[in-house]
C-alpha positions in Angstrom: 0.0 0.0 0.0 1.3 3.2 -0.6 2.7 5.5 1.8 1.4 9.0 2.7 3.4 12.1 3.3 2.5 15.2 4.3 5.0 18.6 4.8 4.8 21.5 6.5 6.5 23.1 3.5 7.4 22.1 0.0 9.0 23.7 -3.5 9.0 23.6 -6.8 12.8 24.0 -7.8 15.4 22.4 -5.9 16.9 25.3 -5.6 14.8 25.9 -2.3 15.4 22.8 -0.7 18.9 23.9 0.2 21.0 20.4 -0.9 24.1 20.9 -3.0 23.4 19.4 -6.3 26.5 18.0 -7.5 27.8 14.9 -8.7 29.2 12.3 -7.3 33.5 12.2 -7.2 33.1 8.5 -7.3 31.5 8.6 -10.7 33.4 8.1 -14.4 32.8 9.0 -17.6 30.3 5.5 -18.4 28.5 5.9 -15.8 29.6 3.4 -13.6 31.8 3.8 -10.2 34.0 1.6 -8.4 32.9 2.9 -4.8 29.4 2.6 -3.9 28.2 5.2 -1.9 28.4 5.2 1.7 25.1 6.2 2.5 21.9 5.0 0.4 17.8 5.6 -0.4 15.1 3.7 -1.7 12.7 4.8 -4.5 9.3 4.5 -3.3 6.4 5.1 -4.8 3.9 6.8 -2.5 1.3 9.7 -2.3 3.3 13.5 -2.4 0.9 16.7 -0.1 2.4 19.8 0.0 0.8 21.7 2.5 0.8 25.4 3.5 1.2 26.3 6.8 -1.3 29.1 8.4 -1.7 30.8 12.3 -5.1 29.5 13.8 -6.7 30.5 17.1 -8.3 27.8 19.2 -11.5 28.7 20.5 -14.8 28.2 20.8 -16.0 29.6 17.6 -18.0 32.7 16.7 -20.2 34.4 19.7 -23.8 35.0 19.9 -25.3 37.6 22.3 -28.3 36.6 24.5 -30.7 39.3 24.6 -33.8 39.6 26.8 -36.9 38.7 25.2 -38.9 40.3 27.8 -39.4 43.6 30.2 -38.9 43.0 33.6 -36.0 42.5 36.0 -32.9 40.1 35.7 -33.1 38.4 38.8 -30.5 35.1 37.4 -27.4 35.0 35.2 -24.9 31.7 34.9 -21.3 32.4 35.5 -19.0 33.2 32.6 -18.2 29.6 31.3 -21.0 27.7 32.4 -22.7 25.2 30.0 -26.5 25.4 29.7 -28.3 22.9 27.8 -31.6 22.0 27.0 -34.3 22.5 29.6 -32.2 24.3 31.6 -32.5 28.2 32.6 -30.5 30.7 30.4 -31.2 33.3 32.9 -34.1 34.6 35.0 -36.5 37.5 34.9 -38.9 38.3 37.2 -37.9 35.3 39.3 -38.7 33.0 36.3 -36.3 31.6 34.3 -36.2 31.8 30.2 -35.4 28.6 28.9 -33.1 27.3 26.5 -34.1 24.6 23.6 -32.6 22.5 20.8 -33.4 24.4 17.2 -32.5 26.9 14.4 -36.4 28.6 14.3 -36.6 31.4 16.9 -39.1 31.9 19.1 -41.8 34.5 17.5 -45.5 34.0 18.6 -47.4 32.1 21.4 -47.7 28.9 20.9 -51.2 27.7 22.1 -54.1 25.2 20.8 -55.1 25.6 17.6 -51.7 26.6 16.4 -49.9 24.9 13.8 -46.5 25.4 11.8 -42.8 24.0 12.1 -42.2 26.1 15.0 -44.7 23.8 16.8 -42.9 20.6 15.8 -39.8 22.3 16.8 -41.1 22.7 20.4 -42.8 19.5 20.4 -39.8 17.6 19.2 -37.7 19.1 22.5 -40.9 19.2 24.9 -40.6 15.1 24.2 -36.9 14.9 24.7 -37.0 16.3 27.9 -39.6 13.4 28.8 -42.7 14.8 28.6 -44.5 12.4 25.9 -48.1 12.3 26.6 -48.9 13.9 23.3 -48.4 13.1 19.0 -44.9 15.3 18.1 -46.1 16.9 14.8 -46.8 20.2 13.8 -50.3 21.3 15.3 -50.5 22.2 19.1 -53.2 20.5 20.7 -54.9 20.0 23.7 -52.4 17.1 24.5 -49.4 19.1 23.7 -51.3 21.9 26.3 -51.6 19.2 28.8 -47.7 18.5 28.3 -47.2 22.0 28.6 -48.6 22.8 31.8 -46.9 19.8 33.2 -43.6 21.6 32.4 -44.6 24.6 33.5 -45.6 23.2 37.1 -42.1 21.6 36.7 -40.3 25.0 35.9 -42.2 27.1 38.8 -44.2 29.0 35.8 -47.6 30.0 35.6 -49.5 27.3 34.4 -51.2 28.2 31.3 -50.6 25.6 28.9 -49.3 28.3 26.2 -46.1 29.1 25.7 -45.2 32.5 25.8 -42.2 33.3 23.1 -40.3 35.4 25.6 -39.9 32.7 28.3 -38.0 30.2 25.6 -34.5 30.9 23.6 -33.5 28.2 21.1 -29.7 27.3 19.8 -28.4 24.5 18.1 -27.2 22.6 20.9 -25.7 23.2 24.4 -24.2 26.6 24.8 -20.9 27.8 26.7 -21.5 31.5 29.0 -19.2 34.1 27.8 -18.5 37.4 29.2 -21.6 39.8 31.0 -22.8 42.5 29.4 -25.5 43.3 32.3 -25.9 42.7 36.0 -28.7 40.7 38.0 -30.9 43.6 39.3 -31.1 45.6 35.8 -34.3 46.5 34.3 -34.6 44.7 31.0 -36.4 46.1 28.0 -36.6 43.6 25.0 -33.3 43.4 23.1 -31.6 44.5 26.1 -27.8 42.1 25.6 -27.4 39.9 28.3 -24.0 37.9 27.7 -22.5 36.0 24.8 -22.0 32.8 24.0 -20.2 29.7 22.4 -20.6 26.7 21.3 -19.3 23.9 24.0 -16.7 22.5 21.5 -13.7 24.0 20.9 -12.6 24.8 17.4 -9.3 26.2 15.5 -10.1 29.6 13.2 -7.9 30.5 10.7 -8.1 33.9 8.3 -6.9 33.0 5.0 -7.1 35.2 2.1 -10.7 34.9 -0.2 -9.0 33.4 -3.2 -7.8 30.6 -1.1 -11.2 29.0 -0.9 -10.7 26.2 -2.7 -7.8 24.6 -0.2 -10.4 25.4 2.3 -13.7 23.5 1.4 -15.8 22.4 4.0 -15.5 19.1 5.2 -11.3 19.5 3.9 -8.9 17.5 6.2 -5.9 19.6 7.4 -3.3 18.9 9.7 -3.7 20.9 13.1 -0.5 21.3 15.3 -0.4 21.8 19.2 1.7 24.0 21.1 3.4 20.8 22.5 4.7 19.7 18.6 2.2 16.9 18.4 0.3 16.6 15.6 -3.6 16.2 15.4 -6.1 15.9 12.5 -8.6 18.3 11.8 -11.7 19.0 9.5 -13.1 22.2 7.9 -16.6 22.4 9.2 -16.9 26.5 7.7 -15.5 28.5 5.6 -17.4 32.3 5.2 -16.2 35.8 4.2 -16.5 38.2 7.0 -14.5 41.6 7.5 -12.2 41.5 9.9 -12.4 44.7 11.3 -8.7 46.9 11.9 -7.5 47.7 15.6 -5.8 50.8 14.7 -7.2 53.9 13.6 -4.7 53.8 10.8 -5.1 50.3 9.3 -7.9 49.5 7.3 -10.8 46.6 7.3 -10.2 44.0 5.5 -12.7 40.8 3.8 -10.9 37.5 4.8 -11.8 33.7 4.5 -12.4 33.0 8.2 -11.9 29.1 8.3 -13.3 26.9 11.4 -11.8 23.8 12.0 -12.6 20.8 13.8 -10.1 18.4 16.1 -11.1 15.9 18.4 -11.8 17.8 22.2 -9.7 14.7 23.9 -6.6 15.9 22.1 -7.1 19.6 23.4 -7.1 18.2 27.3 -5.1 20.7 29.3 -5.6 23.5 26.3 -7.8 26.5 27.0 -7.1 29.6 24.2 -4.1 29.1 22.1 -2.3 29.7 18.8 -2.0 26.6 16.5 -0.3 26.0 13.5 -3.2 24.7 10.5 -1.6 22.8 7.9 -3.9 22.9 4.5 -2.9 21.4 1.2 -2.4 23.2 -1.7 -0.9 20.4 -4.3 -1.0 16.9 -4.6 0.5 14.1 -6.4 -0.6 10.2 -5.9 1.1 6.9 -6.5 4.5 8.4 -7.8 8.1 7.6 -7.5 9.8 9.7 -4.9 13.5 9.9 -4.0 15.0 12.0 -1.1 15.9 15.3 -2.4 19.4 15.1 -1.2 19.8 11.9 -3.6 19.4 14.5 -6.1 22.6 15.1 -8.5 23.2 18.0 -11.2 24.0 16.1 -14.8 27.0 17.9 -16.8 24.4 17.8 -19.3 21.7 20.0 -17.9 19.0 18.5 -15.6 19.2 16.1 -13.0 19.9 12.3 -12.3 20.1 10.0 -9.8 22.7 7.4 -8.7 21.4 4.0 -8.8 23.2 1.5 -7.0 22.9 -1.8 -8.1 25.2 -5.0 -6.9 27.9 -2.7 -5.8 28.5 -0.7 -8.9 26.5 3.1 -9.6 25.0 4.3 -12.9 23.8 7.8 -13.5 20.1 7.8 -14.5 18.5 10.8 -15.5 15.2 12.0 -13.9 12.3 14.5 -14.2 11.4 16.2 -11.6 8.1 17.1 -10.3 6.5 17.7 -6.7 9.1 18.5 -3.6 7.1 17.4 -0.1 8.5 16.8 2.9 12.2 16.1 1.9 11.0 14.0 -1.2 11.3 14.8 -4.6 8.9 13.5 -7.4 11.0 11.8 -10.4 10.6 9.9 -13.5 12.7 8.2 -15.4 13.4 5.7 -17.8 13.6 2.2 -15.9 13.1 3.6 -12.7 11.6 1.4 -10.5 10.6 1.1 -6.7 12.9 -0.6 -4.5 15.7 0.7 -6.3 18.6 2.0 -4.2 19.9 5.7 -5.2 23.5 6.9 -3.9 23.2 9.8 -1.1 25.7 12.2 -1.9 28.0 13.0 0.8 
């Protein structure tokens, strides 16, 4: 099977890799040399990924502020990194709390028998999940799902009316991290009054890369993600969008980047809270070809560039293309070049 590698950095002239493209002193005119090299490669045939190297920010993602969705007075807040999840109290007005569900359709009208639409199957769908199932989950509110209702409401401390009032529930797509205050238990609340943010629970690396690199950034992309530590961890694009990432100084200007979220496993993050990662995408890719170190490289007198094939103690020049540089490996073709061949590492 063959092998994959992938670089941190690669090149497309050997000029950039930095070895000394010579040829070997052992060598004659034929061809052939009476010393075998000291030091020796195999030609392999594997799967070449160079990969470009970008800064990315471990996080939680982007942040959503909570807002009050009723007049009263805050009289409950969760502390700054606290994770609320479904059925549980976002925060509290009037000594009541405002409840957070599972969806993507906000909360907009009372929901009450009679009514009917996907925001009704939305609500059902969570009423059921947290274990109230004495009712069909569908889209039409009915005297069942108001006999449900009230049950929950007895359960939460509300006023049992068997409607649900829109200001006393706040949906997100799953379980949500607290983020920094933005008001105090006590204040008066007017509706759209902010709250607090907050996060997703999971954390996530972002990356700003420039809007034409898109296409190495496609959502659902592996990239290599590395820790502070030097390991190495995979990752996946899960969102790529153009936002503007606004300038800190007065004298810089805004700027449209390709804000890239990538996700790792949370077991590899233990002991990781914010940090700056190195995101490792790639940008060129070459399958099932023949690969020799770049150092087994040698400049022919001719122009180009061979290699020294070593074969039952004697060398022969052979002259290669090359192609892709990854990782210390150079792409090359040749005539009779084979895997398993043995190349000469000049000294």
């Amino acid at each position: 099977m063959a092998a994959t590698v992938v670089v941190a950095l690669g090149g497309a002239a050997a000029a950039a890799t930095g070895v000394d493209l010579t040829p070997s002193p052992g060598n004659t005119a034929d061809g052939t040399a009476a010393d075998p090299p000291a030091e020796t490669a195999e030609v392999t045939r594997q799967t070449l990924v160079e990969t470009r190297t970008e800064s990315g920010r471990l996080g939680f993602g982007e942040t959503t502020t909570a807002t009050a969705r009723i007049d009263g007075t805050l009289t409950g807040l969760p502390d700054v990194g606290d994770v609320v999840d479904r059925g549980e109290a976002m925060y509290s007005v009037d000594d009541a709390p405002v409840v957070l569900l599972h969806g993507s359709l906000p909360a907009y009208r009372t929901l009450e028998p009679g009514v009917e639409g996907d925001d009704v199957a939305q609500f059902e769908e969570n009423l059921a999940a947290l274990g109230y199932e004495w009712f069909t989950v569908d889209d039409t509110f009915d005297w069942a799902t108001a006999a449900a209702v009230t049950a929950w409401q007895r359960d939460l401390g509300w006023r049992r009316t068997g409607t649900v009032d829109p200001g006393r529930i706040v949906y997100a797509e799953g379980a949500v991290r607290v983020g920094a205050h933005q008001a105090a238990v006590g204040d008066l609340l007017t509706t759209g009054t902010a709250l607090f943010g907050y996060t997703a629970t999971d954390r996530v690396v972002e990356v700003d890369l420039d809007t034409s690199d898109r296409d190495v950034a496609e959502t659902g992309t592996a990239v290599e993600v590395t820790l502070p530590d030097g390991t190495t961890i995979a990752g996946k694009v899960v969102d790529a969008e153009s936002v503007v990432d606004t300038a800190e100084d007065d004298s810089e200007q805004d700027r449209t980047v390709l804000r890239v979220t990538v996700a790792v496993d949370e077991e590899a993050l233990t002991g990781l809270d914010e940090a700056v990662l190195s995101v490792g995408f790639a940008v060129s890719r070459r399958e099932d070809v023949l690969t020799v170190p770049v150092a087994a490289l040698l400049a022919s007198a001719e122009g180009g560039y061979a290699v020294e094939v070593v074969t039952d103690g004697r060398t022969r020049l052979l002259p290669v293309e090359l192609g892709l540089f990854a990782d210390g490996r150079v792409e090359v073709t040749g005539e009779g070049l084979a895997p398993g061949m043995t190349v000469g590492m000049p000294s």
